[in-house]
Structures are given as structure tokens and as C-alpha cells.
PDB file of N, CA, C and O in Angstrom:
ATOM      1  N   UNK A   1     -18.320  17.084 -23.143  1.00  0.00           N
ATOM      2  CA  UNK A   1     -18.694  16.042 -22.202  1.00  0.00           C
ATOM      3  C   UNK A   1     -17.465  15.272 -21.746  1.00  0.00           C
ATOM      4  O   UNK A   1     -17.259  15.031 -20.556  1.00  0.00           O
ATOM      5  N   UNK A   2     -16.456  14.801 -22.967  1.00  0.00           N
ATOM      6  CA  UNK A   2     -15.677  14.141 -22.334  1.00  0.00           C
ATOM      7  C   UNK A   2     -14.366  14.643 -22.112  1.00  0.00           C
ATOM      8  O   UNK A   2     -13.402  13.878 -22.126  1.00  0.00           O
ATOM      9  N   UNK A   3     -14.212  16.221 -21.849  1.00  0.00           N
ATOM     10  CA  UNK A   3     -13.534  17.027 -21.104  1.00  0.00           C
ATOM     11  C   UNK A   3     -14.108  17.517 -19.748  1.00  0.00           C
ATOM     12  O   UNK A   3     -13.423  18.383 -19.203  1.00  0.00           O
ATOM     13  N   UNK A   4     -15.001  17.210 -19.234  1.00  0.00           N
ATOM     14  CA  UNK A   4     -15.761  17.319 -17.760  1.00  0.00           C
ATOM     15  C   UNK A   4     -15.331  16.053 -17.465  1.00  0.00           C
ATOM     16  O   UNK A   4     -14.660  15.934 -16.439  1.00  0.00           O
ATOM     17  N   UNK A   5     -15.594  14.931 -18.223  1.00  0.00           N
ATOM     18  CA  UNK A   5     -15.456  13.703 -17.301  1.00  0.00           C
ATOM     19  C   UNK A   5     -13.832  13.606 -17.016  1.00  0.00           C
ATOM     20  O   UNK A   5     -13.404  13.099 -15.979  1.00  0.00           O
ATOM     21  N   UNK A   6     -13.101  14.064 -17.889  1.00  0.00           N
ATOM     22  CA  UNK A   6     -11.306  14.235 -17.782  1.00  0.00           C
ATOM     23  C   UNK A   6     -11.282  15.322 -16.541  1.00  0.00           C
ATOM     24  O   UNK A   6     -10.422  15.265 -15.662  1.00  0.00           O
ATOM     25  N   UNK A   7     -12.310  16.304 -16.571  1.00  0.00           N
ATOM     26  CA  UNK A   7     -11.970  16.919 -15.349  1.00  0.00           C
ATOM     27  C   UNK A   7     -12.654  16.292 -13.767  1.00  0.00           C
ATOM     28  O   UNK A   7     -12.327  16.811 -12.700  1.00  0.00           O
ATOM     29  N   UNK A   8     -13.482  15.294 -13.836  1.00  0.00           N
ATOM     30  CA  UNK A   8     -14.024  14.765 -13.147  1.00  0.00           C
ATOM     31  C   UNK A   8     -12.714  13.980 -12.674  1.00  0.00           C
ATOM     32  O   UNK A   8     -12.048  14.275 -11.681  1.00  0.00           O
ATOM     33  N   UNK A   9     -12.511  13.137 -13.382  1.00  0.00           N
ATOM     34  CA  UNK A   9     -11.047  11.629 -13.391  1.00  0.00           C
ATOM     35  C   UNK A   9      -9.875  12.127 -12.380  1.00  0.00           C
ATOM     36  O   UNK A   9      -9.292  11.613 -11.425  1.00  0.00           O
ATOM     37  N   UNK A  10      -9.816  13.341 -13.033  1.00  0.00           N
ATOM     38  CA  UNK A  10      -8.092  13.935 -12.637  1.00  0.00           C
ATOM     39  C   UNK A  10      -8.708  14.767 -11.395  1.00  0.00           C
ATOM     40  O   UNK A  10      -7.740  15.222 -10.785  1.00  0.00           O
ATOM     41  N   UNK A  11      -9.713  15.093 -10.866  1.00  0.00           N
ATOM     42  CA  UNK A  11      -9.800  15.791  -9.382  1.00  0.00           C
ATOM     43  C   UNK A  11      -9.805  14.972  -8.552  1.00  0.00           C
ATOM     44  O   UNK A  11      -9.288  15.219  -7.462  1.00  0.00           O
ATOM     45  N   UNK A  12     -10.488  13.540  -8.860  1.00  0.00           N
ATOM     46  CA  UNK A  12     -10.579  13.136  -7.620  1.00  0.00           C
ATOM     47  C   UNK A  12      -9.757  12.022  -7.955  1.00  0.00           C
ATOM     48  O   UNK A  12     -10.382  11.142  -7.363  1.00  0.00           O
ATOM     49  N   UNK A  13      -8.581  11.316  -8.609  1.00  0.00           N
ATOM     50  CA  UNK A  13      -7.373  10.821  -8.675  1.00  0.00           C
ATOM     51  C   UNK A  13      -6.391  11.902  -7.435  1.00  0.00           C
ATOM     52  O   UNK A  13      -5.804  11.439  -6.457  1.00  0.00           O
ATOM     53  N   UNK A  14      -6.422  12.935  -7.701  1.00  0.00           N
ATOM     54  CA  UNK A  14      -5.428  13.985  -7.184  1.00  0.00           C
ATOM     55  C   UNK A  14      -5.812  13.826  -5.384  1.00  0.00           C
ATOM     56  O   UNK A  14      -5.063  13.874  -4.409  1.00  0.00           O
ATOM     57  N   UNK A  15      -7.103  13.652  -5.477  1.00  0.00           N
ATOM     58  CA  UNK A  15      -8.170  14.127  -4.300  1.00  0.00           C
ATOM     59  C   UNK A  15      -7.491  12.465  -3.372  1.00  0.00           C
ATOM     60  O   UNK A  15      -6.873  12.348  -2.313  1.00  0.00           O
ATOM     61  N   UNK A  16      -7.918  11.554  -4.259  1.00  0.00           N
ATOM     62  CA  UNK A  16      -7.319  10.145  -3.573  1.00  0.00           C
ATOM     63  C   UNK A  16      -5.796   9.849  -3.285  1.00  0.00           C
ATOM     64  O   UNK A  16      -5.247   9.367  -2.294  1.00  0.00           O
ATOM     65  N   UNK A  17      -5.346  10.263  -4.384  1.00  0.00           N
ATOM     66  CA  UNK A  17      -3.702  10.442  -3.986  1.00  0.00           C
ATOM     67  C   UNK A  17      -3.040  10.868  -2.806  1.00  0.00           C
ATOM     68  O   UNK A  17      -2.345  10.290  -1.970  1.00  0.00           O
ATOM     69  N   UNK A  18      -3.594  12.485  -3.018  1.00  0.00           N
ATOM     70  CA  UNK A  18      -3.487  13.430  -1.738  1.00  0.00           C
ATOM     71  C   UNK A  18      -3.654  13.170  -0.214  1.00  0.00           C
ATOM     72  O   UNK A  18      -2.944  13.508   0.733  1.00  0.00           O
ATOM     73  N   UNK A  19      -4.943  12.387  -0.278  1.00  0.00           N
ATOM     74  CA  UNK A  19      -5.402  11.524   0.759  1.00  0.00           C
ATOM     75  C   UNK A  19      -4.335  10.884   1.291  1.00  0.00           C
ATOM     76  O   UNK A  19      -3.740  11.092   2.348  1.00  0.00           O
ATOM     77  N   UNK A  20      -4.103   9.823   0.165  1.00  0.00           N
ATOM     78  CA  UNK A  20      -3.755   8.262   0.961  1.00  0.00           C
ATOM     79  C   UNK A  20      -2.062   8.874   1.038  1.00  0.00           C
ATOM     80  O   UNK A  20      -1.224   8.085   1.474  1.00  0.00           O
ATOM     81  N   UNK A  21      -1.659  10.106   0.661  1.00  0.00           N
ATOM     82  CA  UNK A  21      -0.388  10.224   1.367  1.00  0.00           C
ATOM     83  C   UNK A  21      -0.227  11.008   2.276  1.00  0.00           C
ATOM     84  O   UNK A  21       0.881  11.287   2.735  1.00  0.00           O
ATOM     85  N   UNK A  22      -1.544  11.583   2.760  1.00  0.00           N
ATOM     86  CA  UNK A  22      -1.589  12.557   3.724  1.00  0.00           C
ATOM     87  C   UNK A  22      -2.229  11.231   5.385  1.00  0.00           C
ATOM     88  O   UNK A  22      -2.130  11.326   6.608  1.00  0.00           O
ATOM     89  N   UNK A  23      -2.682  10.432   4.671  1.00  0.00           N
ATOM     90  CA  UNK A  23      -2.981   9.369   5.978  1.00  0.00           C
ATOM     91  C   UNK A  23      -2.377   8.943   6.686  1.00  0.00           C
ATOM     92  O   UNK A  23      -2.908   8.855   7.793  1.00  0.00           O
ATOM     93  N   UNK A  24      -1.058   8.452   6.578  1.00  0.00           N
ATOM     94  CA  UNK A  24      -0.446   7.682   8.120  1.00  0.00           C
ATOM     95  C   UNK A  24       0.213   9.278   8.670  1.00  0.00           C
ATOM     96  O   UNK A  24       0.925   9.065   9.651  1.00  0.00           O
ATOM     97  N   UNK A  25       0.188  10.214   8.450  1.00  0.00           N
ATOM     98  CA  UNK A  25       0.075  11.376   9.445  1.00  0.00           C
ATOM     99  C   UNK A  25      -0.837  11.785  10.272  1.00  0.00           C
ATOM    100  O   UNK A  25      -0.605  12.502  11.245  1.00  0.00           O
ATOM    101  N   UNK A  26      -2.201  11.256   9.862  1.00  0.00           N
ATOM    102  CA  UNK A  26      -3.212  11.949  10.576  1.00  0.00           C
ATOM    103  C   UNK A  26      -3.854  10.391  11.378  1.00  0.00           C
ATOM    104  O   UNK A  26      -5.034  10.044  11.327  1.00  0.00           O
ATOM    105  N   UNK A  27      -2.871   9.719  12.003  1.00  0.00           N
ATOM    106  CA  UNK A  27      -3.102   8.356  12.782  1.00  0.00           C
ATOM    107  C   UNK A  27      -3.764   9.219  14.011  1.00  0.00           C
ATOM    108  O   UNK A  27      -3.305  10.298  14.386  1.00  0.00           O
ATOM    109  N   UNK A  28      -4.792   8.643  14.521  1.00  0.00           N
ATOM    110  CA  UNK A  28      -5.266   8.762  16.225  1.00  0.00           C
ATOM    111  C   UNK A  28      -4.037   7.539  16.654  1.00  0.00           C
ATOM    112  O   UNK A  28      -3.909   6.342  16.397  1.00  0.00           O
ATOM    113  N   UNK A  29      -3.130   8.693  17.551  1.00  0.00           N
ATOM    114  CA  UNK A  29      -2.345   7.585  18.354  1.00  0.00           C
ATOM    115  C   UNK A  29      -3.165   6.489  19.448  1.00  0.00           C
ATOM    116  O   UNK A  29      -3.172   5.286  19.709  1.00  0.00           O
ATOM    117  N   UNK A  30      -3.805   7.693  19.867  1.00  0.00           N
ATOM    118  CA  UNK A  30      -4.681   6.466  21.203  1.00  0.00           C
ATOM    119  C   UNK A  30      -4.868   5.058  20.213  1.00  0.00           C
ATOM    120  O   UNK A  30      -4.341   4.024  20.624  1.00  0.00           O
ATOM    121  N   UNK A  31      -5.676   5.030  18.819  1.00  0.00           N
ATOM    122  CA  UNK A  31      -6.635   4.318  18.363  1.00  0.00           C
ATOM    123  C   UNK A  31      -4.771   2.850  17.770  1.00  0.00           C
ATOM    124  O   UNK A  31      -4.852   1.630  17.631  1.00  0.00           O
ATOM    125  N   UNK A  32      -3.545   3.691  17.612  1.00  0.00           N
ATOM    126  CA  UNK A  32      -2.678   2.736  16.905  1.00  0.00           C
ATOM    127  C   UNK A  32      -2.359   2.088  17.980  1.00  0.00           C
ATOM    128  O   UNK A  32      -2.101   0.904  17.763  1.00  0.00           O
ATOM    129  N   UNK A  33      -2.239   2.598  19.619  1.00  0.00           N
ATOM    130  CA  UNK A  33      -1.607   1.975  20.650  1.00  0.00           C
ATOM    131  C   UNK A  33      -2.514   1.123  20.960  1.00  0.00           C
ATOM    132  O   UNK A  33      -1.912   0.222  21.544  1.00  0.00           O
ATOM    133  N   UNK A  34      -3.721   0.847  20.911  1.00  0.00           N
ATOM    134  CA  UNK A  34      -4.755   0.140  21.500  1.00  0.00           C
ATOM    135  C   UNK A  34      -4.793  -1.155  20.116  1.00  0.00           C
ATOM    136  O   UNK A  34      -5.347  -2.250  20.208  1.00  0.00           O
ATOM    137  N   UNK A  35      -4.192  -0.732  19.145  1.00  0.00           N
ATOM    138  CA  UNK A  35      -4.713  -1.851  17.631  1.00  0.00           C
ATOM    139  C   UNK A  35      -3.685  -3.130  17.867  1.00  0.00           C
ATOM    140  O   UNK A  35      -3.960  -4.287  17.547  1.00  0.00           O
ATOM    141  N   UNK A  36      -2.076  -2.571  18.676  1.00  0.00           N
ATOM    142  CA  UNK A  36      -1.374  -3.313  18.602  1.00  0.00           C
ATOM    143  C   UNK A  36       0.072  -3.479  17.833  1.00  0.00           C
ATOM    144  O   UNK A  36       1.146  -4.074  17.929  1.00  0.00           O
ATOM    145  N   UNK A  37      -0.858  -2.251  16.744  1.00  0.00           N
ATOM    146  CA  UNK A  37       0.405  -2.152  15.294  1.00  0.00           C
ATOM    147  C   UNK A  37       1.489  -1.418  15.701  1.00  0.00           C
ATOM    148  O   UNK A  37       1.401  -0.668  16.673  1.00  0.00           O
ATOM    149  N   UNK A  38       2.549  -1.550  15.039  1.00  0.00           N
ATOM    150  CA  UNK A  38       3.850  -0.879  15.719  1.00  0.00           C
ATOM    151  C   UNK A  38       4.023   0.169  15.278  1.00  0.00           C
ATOM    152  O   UNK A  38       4.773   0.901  15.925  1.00  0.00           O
ATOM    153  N   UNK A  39       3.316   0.797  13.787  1.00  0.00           N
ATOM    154  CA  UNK A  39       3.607   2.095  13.125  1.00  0.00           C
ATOM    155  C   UNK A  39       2.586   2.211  12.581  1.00  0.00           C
ATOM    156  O   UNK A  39       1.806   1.273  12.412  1.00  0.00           O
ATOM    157  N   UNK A  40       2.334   3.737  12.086  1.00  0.00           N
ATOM    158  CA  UNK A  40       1.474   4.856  11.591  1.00  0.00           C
ATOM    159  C   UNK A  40       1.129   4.210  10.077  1.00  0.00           C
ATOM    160  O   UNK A  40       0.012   4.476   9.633  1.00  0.00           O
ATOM    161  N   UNK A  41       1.863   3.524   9.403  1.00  0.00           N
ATOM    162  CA  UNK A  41       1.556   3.071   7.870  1.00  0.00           C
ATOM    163  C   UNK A  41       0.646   1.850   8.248  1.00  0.00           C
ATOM    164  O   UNK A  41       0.462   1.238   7.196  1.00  0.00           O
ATOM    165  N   UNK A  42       0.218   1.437   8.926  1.00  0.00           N
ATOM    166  CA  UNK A  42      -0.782  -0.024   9.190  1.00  0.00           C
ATOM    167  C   UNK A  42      -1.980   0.675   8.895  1.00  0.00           C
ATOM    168  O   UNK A  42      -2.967   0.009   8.584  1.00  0.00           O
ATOM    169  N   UNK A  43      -2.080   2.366   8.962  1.00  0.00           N
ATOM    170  CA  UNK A  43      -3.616   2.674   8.431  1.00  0.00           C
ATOM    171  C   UNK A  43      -3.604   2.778   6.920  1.00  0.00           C
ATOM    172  O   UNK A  43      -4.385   3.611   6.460  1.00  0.00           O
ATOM    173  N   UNK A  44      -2.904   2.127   6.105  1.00  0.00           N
ATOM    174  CA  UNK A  44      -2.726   1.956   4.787  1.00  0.00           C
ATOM    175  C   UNK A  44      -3.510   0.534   4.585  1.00  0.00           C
ATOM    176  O   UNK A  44      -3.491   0.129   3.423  1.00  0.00           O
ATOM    177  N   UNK A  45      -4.294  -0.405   5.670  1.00  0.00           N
ATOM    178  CA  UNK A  45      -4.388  -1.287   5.276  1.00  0.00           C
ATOM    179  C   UNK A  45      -5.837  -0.669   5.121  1.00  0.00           C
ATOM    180  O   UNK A  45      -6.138   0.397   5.657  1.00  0.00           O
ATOM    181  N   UNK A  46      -6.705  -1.406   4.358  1.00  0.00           N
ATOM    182  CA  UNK A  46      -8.156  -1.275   3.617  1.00  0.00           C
ATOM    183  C   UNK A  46      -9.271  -1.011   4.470  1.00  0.00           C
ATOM    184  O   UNK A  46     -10.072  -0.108   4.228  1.00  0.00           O
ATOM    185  N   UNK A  47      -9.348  -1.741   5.425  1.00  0.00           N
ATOM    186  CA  UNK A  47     -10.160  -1.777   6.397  1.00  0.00           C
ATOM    187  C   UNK A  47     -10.092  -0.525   7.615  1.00  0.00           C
ATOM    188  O   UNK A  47     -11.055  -0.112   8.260  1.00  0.00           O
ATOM    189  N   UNK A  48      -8.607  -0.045   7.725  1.00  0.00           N
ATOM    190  CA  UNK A  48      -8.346   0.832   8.513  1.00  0.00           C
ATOM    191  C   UNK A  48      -8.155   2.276   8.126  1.00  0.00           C
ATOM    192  O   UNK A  48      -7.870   3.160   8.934  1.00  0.00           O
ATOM    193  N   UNK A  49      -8.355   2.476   6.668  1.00  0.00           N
ATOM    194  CA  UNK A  49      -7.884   3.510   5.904  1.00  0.00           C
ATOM    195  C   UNK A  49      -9.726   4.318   5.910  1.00  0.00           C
ATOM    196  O   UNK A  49      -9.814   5.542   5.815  1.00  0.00           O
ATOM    197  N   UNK A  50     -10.552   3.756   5.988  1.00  0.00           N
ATOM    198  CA  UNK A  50     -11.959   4.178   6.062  1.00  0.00           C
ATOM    199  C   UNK A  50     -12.703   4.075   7.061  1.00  0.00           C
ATOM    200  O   UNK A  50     -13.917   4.275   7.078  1.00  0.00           O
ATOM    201  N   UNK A  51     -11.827   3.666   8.205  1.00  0.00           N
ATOM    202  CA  UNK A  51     -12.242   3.573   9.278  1.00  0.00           C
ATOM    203  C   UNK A  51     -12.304   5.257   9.911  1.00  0.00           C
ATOM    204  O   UNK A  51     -11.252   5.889   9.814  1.00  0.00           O
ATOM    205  N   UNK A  52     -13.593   6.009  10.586  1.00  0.00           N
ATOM    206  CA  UNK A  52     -13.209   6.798  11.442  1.00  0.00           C
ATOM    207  C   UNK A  52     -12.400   6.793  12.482  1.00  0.00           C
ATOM    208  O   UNK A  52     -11.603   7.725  12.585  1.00  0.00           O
ATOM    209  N   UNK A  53     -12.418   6.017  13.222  1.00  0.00           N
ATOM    210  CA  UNK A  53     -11.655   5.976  14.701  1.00  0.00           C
ATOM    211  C   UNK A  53     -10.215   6.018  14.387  1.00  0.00           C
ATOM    212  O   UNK A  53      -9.546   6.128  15.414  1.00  0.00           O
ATOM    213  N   UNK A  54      -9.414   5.960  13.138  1.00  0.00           N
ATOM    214  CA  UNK A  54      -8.016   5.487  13.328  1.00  0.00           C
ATOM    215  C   UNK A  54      -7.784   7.082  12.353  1.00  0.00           C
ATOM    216  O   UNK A  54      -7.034   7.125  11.377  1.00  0.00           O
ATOM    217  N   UNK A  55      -8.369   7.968  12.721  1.00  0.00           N
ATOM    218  CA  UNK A  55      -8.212   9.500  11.832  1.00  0.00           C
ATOM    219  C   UNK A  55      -8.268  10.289  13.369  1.00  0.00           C
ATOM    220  O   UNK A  55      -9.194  10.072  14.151  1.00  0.00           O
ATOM    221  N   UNK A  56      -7.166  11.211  13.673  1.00  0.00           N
ATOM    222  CA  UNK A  56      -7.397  12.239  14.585  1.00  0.00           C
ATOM    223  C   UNK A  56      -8.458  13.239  14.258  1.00  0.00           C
ATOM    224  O   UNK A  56      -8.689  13.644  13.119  1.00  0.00           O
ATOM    225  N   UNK A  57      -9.204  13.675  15.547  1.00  0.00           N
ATOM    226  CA  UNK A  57     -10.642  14.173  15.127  1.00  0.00           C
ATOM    227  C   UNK A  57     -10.358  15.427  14.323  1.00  0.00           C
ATOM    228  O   UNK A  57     -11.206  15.780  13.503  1.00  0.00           O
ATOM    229  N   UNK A  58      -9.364  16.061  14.462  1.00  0.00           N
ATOM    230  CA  UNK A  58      -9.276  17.477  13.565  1.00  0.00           C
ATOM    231  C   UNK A  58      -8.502  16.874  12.521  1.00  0.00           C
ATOM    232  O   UNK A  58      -8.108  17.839  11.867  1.00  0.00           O
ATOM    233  N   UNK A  59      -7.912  15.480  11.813  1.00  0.00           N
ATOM    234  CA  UNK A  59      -7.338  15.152  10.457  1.00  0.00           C
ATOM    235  C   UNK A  59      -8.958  14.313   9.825  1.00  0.00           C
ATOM    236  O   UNK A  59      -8.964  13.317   9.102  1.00  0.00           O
ATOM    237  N   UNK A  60      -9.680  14.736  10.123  1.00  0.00           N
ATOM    238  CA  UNK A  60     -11.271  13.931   9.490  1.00  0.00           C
ATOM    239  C   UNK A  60     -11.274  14.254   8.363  1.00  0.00           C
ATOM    240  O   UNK A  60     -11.926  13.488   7.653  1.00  0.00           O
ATOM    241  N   UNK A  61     -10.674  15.341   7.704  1.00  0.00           N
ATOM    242  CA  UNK A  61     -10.891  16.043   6.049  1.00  0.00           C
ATOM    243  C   UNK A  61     -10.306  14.673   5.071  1.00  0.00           C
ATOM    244  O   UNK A  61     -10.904  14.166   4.122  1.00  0.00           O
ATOM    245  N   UNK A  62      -9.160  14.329   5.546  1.00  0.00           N
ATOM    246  CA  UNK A  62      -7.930  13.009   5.202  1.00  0.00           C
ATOM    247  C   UNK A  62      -8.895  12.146   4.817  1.00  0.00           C
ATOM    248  O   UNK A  62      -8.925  11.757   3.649  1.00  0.00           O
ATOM    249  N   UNK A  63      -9.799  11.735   5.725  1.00  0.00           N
ATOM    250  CA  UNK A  63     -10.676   9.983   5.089  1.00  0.00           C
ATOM    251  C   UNK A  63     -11.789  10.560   4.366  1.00  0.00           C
ATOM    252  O   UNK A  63     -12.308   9.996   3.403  1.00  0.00           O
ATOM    253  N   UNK A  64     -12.208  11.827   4.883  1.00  0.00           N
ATOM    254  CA  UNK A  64     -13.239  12.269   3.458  1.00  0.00           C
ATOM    255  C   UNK A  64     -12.671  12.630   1.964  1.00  0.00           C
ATOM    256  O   UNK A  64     -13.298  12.663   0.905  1.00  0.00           O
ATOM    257  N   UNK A  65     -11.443  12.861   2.186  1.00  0.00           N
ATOM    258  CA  UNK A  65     -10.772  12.809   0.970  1.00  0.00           C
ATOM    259  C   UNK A  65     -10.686  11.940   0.488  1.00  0.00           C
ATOM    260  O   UNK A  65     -11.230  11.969  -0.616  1.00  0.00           O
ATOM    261  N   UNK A  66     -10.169  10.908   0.774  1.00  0.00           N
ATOM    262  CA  UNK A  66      -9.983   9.398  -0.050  1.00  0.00           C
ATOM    263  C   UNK A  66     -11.171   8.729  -0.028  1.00  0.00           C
ATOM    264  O   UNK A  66     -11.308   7.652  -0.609  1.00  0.00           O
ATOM    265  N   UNK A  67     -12.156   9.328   0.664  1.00  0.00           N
ATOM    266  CA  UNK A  67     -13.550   8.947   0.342  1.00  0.00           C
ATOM    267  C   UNK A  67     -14.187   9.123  -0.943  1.00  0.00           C
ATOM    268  O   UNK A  67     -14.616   8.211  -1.650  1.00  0.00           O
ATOM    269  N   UNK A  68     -14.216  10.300  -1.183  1.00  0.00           N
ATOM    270  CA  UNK A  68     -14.560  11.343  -2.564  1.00  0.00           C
ATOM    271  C   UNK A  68     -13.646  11.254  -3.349  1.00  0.00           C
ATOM    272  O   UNK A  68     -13.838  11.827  -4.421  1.00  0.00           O
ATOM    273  N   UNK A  69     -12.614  10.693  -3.208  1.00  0.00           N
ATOM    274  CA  UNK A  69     -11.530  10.409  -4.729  1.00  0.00           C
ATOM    275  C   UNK A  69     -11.604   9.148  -5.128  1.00  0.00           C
ATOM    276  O   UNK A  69     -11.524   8.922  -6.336  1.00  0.00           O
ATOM    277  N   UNK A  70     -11.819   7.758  -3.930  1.00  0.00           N
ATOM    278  CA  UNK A  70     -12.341   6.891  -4.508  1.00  0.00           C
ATOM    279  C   UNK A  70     -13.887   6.931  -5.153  1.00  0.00           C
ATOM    280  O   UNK A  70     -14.037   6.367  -6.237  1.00  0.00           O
ATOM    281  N   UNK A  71     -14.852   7.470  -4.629  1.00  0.00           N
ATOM    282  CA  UNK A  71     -16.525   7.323  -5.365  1.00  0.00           C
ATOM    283  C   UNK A  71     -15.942   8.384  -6.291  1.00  0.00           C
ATOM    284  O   UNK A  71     -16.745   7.751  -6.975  1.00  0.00           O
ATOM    285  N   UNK A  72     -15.387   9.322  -7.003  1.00  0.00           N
ATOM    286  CA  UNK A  72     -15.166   9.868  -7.765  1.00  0.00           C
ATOM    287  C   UNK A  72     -14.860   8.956  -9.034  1.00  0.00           C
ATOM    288  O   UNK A  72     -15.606   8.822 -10.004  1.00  0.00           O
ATOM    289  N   UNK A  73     -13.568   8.329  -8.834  1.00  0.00           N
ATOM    290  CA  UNK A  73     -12.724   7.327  -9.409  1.00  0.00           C
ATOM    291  C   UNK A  73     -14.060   6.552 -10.132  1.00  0.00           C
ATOM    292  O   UNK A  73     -14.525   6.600 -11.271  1.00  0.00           O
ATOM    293  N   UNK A  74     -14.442   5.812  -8.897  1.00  0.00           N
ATOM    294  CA  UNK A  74     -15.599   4.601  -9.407  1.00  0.00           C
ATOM    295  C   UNK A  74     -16.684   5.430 -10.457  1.00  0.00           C
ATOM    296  O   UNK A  74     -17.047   4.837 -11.473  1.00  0.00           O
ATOM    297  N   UNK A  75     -17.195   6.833 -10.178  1.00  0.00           N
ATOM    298  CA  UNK A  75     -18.371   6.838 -10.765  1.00  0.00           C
ATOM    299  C   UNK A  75     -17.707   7.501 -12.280  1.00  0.00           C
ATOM    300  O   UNK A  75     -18.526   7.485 -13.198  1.00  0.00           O
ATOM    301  N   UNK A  76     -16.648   7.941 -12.548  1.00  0.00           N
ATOM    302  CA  UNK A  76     -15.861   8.637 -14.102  1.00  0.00           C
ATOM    303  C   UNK A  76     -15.549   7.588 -14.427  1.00  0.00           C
ATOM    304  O   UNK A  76     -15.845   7.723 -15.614  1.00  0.00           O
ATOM    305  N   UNK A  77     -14.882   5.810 -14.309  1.00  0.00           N
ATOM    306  CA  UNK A  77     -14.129   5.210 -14.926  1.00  0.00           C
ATOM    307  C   UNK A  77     -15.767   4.327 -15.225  1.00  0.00           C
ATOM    308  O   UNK A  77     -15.964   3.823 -16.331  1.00  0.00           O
ATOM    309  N   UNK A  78     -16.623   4.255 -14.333  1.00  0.00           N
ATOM    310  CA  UNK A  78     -17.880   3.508 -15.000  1.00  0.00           C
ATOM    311  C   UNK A  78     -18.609   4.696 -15.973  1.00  0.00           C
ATOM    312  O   UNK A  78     -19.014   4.505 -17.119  1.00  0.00           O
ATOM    313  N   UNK A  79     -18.657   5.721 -15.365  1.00  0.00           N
ATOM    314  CA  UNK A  79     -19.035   6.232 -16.889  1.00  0.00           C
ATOM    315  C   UNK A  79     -18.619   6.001 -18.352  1.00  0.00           C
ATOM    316  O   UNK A  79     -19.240   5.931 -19.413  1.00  0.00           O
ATOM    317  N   UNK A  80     -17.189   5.902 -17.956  1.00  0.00           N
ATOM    318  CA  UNK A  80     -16.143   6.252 -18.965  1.00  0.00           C
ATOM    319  C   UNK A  80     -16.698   4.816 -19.688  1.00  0.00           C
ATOM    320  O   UNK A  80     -17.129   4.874 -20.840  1.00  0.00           O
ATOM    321  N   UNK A  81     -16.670   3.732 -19.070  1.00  0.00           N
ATOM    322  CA  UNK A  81     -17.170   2.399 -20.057  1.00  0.00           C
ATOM    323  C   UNK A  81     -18.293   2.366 -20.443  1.00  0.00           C
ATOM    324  O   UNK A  81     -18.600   1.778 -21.480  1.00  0.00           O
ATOM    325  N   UNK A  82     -19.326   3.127 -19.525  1.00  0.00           N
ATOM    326  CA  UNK A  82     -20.770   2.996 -20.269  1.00  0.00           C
ATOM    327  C   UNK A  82     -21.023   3.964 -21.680  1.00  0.00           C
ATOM    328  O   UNK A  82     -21.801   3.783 -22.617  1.00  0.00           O
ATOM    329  N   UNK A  83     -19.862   5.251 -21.378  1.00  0.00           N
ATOM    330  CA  UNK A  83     -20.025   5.609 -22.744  1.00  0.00           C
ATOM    331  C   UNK A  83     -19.325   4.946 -23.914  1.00  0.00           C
ATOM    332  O   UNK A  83     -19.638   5.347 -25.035  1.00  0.00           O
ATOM    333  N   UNK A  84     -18.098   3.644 -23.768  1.00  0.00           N
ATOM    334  CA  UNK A  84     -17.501   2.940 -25.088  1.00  0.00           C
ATOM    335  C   UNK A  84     -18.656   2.268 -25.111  1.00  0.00           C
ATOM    336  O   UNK A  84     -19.318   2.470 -26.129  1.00  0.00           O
ATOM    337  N   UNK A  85     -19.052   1.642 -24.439  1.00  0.00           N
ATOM    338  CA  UNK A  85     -20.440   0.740 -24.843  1.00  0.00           C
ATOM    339  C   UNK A  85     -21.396   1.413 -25.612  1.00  0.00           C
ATOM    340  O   UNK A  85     -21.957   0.876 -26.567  1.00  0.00           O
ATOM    341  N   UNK A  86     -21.612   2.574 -25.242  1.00  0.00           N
ATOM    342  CA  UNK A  86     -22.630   3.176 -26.908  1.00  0.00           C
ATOM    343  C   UNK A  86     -22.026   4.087 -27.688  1.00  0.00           C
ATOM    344  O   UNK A  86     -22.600   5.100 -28.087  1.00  0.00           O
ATOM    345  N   UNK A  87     -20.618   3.736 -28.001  1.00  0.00           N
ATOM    346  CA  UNK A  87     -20.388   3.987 -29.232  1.00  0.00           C
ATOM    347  C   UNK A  87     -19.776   5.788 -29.079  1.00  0.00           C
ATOM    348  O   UNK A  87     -19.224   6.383 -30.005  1.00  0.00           O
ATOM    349  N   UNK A  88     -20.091   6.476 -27.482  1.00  0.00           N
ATOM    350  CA  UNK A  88     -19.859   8.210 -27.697  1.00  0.00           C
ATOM    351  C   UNK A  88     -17.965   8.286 -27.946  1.00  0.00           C
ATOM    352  O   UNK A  88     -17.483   9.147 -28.683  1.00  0.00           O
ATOM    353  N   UNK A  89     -17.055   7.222 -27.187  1.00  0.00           N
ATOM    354  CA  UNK A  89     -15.743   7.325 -26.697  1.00  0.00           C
ATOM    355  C   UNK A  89     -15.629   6.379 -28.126  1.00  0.00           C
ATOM    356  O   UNK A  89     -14.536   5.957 -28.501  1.00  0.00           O
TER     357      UNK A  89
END
């Protein structure tokens, strides 16, 4: 069990990583020239990093990635405490 959840942790860590350094490449220019921002790393900010519109339509894999590595993240590290809480970890 708690070699699935280690393999759960570490795919989608890799999966979010991968993402958020594969993101200010896959900027929709139209969407950065119209925001105001002067460079491609402003989609590093929180709000813009999960935004569709600021992902070129063929880099869409990029925000589903850091989509699924963050709910990954969230649902192994709350497991991970609900199992110290009864005693399995």
C-alpha cells in the first residue's frame, strides 16, 4: 500500500514539475500581448498558470499536467496523513 502511494507521490510530483517548467514556453502570445506583461514567466503567477486562455491551443497537455500533479500531490500527501492518524505509517 505504501509503495503505490510512493508511486502515486513521485508521478505526479514529476508530472507537476514537468509542467510548471514546461509552462512559460507554451504562453499564447496573443493572450501575453493583450495581459500587458512584458515576458512569458508572468504565467508562473497562480491565477495565470490554470488559466486556459494563457496556454497555446496545441501546448493544452502543459496545464493538464500541472493540473494532475497538483490533485495528485493533494490527494497522496492527504492520504499520507490520514493514514499516520490511524496508526498504518
Amino acid at each position: 500500500m505504501l509503495i503505490l502511494l510512493f508511486i502515486l507521490l513521485s508521478l505526479s510530483f514529476i508530472s507537476l514539475f514537468v509542467g510548471t517548467l514546461m509552462a512559460p514556453f507554451s504562453v499564447n502570445v496573443q493572450t501575453l500581448k493583450e495581459s500587458g506583461y512584458s515576458s512569458r514567466i508572468s504565467i508562473m503567477h497562480i491565477p495565470e498558470l490554470f488559466l486556459k486562455k494563457w496556454y497555446a491551443p496545441n501546448k493544452l497537455y502543459v496545464r493538464k499536467m500541472i493540473i494532475l500533479g497538483l490533485t495528485g500531490c493533494m490527494v497522496g500527501f492527504s492520504l499520507l496523513y490520514v493514514l499516520s492518524k490511524l496508526g498504518v505509517v
